[in-house]
C-alpha positions in Angstrom: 0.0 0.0 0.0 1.3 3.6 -0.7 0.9 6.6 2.1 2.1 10.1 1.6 4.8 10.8 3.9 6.2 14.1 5.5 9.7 13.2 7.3 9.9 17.0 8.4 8.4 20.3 8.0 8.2 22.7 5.1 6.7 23.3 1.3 4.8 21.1 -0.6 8.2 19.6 -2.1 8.5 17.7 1.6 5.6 15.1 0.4 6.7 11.9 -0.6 4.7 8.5 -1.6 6.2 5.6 0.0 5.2 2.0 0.4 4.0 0.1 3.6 2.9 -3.1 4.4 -0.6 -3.2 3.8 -2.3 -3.2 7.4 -4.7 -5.6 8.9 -7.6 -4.7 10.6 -8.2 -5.8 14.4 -10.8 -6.3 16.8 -13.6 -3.9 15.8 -11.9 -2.3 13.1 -12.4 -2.0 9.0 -9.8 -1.8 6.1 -10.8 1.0 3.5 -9.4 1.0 0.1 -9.6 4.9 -0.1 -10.6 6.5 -3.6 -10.8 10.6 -2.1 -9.1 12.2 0.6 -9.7 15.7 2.3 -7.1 18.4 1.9 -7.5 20.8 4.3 -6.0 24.4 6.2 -5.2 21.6 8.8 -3.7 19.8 6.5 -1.3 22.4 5.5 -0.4 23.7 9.0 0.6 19.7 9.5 3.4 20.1 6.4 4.6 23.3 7.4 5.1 22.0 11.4 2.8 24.2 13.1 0.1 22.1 14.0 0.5 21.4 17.9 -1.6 18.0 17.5 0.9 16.5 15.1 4.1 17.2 16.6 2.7 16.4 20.0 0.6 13.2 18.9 2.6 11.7 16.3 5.6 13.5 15.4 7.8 13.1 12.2 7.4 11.2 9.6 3.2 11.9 9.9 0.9 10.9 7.1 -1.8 14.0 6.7 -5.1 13.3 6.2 -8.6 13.6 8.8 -11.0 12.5 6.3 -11.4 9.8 3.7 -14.3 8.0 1.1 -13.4 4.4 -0.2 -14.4 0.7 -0.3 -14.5 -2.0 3.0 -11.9 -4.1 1.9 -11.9 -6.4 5.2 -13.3 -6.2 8.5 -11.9 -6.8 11.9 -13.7 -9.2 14.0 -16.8 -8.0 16.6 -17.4 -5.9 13.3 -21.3 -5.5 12.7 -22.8 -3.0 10.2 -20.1 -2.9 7.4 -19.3 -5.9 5.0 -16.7 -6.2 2.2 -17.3 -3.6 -0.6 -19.6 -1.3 1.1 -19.0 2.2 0.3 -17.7 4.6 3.5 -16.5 8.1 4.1 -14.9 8.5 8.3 -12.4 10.4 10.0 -9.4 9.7 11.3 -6.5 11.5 13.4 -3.9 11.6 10.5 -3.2 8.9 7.9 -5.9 9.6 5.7 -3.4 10.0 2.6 -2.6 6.2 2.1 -4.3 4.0 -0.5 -5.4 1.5 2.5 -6.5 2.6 6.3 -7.5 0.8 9.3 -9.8 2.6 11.2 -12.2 1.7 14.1 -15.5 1.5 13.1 -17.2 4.3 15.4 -15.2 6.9 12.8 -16.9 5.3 9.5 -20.3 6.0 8.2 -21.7 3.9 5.3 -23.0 6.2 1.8 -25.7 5.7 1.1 -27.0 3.6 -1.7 -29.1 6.7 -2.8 -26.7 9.3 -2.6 -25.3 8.4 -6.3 
């Protein structure tokens, strides 16, 4: 799987796409193939090093990213309400610029079939 990577702070010219190990969902958790992202002012204050949060919470290298839409790929186990290939948006603290994310399933909410 591929994430976007910032290893320290400054312009745009600091993201990288690297490869990870794709991750595995555990108790009570979902794996999202994610198709958009959100780029945000938070986003941007994350790059340039100024957001507290980050540096205090995760530090360098961070992956950006606080919300996502993609496709359950796999689901943890005590996982009710989401099955493989259901369409999602969530939230998550960081990490929502990778291609794959785990994320617990009280921060996903399905799209509705409708909403097309």
């Amino acid at each position: 799987m591929k994430r976007i990577v910032i290893e320290g702070s400054g312009g745009y010219q600091k993201l990288q796409v690297l490869e990870f190990p794709m991750p595995i969902p555990q108790n009570n958790e979902v794996l999202v193939a994610v198709s958009a992202a959100g780029v945000n002012f938070a986003d941007i204050f994350v790059r340039l090093g100024l957001y507290k949060s980050g540096k205090e919470l995760v530090g360098w290298p961070i992956t950006p990213g606080f919300e996502f839409a993609g496709q359950v790929v796999q689901c943890g186990q005590d996982v009710s309400g989401f099955a493989m290939g259901m369409q999602v948006l969530g939230v998550t603290r960081f990490g929502g610029y990778s291609s794959h994310l785990c994320v617990p399933i009280n921060q996903l909410f399905l799209i509705p079939q409708d909403s097309k």
